[in-house]
C-alpha positions as CSV (number, residue, x, y, z in Angstrom):
1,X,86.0,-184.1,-80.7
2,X,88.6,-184.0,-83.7
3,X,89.9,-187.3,-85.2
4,X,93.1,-186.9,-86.4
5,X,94.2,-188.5,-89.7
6,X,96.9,-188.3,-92.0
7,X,96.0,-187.2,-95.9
8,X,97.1,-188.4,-99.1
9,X,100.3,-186.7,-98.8
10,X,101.4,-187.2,-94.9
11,X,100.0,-184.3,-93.9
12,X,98.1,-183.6,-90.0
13,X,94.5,-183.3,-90.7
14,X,91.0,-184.0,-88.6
15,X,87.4,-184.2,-88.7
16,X,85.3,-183.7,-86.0
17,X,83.9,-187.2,-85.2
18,X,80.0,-186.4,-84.9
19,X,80.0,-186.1,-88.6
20,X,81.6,-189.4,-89.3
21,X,79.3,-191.7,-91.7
22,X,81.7,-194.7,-93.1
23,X,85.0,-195.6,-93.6
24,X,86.6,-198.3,-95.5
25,X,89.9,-199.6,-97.6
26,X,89.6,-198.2,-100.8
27,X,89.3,-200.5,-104.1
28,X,89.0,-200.7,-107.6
29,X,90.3,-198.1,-110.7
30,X,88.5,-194.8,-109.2
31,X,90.2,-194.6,-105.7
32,X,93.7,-194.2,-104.3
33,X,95.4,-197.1,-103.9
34,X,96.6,-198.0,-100.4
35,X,94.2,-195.5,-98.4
36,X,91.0,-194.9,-96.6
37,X,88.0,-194.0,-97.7
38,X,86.2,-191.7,-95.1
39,X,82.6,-190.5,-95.6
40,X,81.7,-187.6,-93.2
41,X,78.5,-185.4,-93.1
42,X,79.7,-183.2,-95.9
43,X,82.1,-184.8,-98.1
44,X,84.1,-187.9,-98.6
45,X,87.6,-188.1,-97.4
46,X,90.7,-189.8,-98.6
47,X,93.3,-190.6,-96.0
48,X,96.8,-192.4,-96.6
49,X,97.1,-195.4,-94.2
50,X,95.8,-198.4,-93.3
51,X,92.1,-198.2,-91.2
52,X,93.5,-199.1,-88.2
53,X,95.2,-195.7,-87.9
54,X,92.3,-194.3,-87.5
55,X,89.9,-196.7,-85.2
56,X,91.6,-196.0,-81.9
57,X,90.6,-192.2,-82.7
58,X,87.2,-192.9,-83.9
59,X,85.9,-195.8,-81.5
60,X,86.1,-194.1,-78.3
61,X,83.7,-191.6,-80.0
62,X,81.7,-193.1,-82.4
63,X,79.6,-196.5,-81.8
64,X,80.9,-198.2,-84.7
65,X,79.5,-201.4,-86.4
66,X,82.2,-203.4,-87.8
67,X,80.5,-205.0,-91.6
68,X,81.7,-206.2,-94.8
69,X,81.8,-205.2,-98.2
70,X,80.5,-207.5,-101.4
71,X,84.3,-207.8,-102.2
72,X,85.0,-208.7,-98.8
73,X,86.7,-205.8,-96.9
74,X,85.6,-204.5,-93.7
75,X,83.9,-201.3,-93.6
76,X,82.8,-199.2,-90.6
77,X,79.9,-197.6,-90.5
78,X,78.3,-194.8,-87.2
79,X,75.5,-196.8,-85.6
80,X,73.9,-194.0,-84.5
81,X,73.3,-193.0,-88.6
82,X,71.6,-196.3,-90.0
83,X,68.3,-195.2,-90.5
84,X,67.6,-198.5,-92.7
85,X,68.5,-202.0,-93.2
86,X,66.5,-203.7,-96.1
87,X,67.9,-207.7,-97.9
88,X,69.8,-206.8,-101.1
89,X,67.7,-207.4,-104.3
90,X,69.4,-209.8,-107.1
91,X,68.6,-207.0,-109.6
92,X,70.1,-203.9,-108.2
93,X,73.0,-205.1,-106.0
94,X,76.4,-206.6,-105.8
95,X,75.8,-211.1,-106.3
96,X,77.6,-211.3,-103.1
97,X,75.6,-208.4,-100.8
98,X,72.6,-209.7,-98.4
99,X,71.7,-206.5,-97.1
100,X,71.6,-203.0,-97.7
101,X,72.3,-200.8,-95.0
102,X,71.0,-197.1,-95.3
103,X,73.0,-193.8,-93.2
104,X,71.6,-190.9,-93.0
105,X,74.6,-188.2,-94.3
106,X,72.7,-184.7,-93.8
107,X,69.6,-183.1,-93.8
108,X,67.5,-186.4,-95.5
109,X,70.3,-187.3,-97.8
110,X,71.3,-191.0,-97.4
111,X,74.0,-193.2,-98.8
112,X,73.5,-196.5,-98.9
113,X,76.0,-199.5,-97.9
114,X,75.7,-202.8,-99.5
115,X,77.5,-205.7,-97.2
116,X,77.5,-209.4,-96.8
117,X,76.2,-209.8,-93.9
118,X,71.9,-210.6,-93.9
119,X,69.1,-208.4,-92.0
120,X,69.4,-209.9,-88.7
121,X,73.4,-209.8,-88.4
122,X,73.6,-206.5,-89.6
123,X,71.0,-206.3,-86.1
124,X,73.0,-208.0,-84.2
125,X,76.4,-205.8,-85.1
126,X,74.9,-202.6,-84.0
127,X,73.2,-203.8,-80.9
């Protein structure tokens, strides 16, 4: 199934939604302003728009877990590709992260997600 978005510049575009990852507003000096970061098997994706244009598209199908970021936004990640969830560690990760969520992107490569919520939400979230 496609999921249809809209890119930087207003355009029509898609991705098929078995190789959705994550998805999120984007934030700080190295993104777009104002749009979406999409992570799919093979690339990342920036769409204009807020991320709920594209959640009626993706939910119906892709189990989503609905998380938050260490700077407090909500990110969506595919249940079906969290192949990990370990507590943040003071020395490596954002102050405000408890856990560290880890998807599996393609063929053993992994990206990993750090959010506020602990262990045992981040459980309870994709259950």
């Amino acid at each position: 199934m496609l999921i249809p978005y809209k890119d930087l510049e207003g355009g029509d575009a898609a991705f098929k939604s078995d190789a959705f990852v994550r998805m999120r507003q984007t934030y700080g000096d190295f993104e777009p302003e104002g749009a979406v970061s999409i992570r799919v098997v093979s690339r990342r994706i920036f769409a204009g728009g807020a991320p709920d244009d594209l959640l009626a598209g993706l939910s119906p199908a892709v189990k989503l877990a609905t998380l938050t970021t260490p700077v407090g936004l909500p990110v969506w990640v595919a249940s079906d590709r969290i192949e990990q969830v370990r507590p943040a560690s003071a020395a490596l990760h954002h102050p405000d992260a408890k856990a560290v969520v880890v998807l599996s992107v393609k063929d053993e490569v992994t990206i990993e997600q750090q959010v506020r919520e602990t262990v045992a939400e981040v459980a309870q979230a994709t259950a």
